[in-house]
C-alpha positions in Angstrom: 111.7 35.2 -145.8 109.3 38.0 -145.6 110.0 39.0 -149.3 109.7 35.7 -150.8 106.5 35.0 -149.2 105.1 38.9 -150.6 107.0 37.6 -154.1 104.9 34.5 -153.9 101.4 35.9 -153.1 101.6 38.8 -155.8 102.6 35.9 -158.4 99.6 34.4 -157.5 97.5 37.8 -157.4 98.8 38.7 -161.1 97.6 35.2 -162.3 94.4 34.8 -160.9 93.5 38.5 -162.0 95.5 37.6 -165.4 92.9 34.3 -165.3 89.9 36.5 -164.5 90.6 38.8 -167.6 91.0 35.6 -170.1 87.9 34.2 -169.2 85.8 36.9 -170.5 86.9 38.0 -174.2 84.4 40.2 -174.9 83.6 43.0 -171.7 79.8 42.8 -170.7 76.9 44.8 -172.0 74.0 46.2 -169.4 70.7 45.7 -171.0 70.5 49.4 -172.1 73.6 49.3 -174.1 71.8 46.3 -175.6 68.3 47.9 -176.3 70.0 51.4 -177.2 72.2 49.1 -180.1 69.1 47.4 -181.3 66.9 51.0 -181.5 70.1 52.2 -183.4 70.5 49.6 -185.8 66.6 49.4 -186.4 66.4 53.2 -186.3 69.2 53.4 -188.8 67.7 50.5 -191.7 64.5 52.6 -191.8 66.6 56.5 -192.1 68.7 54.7 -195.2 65.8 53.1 -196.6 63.9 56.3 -197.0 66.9 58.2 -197.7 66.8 56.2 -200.9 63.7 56.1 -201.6 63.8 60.0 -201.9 67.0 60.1 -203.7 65.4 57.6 -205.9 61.5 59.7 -206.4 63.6 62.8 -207.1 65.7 61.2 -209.8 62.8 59.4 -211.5 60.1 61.8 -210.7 58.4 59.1 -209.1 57.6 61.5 -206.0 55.4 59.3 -202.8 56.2 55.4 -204.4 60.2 54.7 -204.0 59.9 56.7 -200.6 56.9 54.2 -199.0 58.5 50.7 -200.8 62.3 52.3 -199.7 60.6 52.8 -196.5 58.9 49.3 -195.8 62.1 47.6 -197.0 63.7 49.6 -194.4 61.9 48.4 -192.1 62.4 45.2 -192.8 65.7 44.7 -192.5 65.9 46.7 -189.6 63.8 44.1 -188.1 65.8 41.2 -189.5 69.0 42.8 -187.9 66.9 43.3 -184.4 66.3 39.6 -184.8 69.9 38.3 -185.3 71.1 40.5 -182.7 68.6 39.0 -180.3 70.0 35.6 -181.4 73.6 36.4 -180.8 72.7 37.7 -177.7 71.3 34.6 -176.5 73.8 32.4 -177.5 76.1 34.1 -175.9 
C-alpha cells in the first residue's frame, strides 16, 4: 500500500518537473548576460570593420580613409545588431 502510494507521488513529481522543463525552451538570461552579449556583438562590428579598413589602406596605400569609412560602417552595423537584439529580446 505504502509503495504504490510513494510509486504514485514520484510519477507525479517526474511529470510536473518534466512539465516545468517543457515550458521554458530556451534557459533564462540575467540582464548582464544580455548587456555583456550586446557590448560583444557591438564591440566586435567595430574591431572587424577597422580590421578591414587597415588591411584595406595597407593594400591600396590609401593609409587614414578605408580605416575611418571601415570604421563608421562598423559602427553601424554594430548598432543595427544592438537593435535587433533589443527587438528579440522583447518579444520574447
Amino acid at each position: 500500500m505504502e509503495e504504490e502510494d510513494f510509486k504514485t507521488r514520484l510519477k507525479s513529481a517526474k511529470n510536473r518537473v518534466k512539465s516545468k522543463y517543457s515550458e521554458s525552451k530556451e534557459p533564462s538570461k540575467s540582464g548582464m548576460g544580455h548587456a555583456f552579449k550586446m557590448s560583444t556583438e557591438l564591440v566586435a562590428a567595430v574591431a572587424v570593420g577597422t580590421i578591414i579598413g587597415f588591411i584595406l589602406d595597407n593594400w591600396f596605400g590609401t593609409k587614414p580613409w578605408l580605416i575611418l569609412i571601415f570604421f563608421f560602417v562598423g559602427v553601424i552595423a554594430g548598432i543595427v545588431n544592438v537593435i535587433k537584439s533589443a527587438k528579440r529580446m522583447q518579444q520574447k
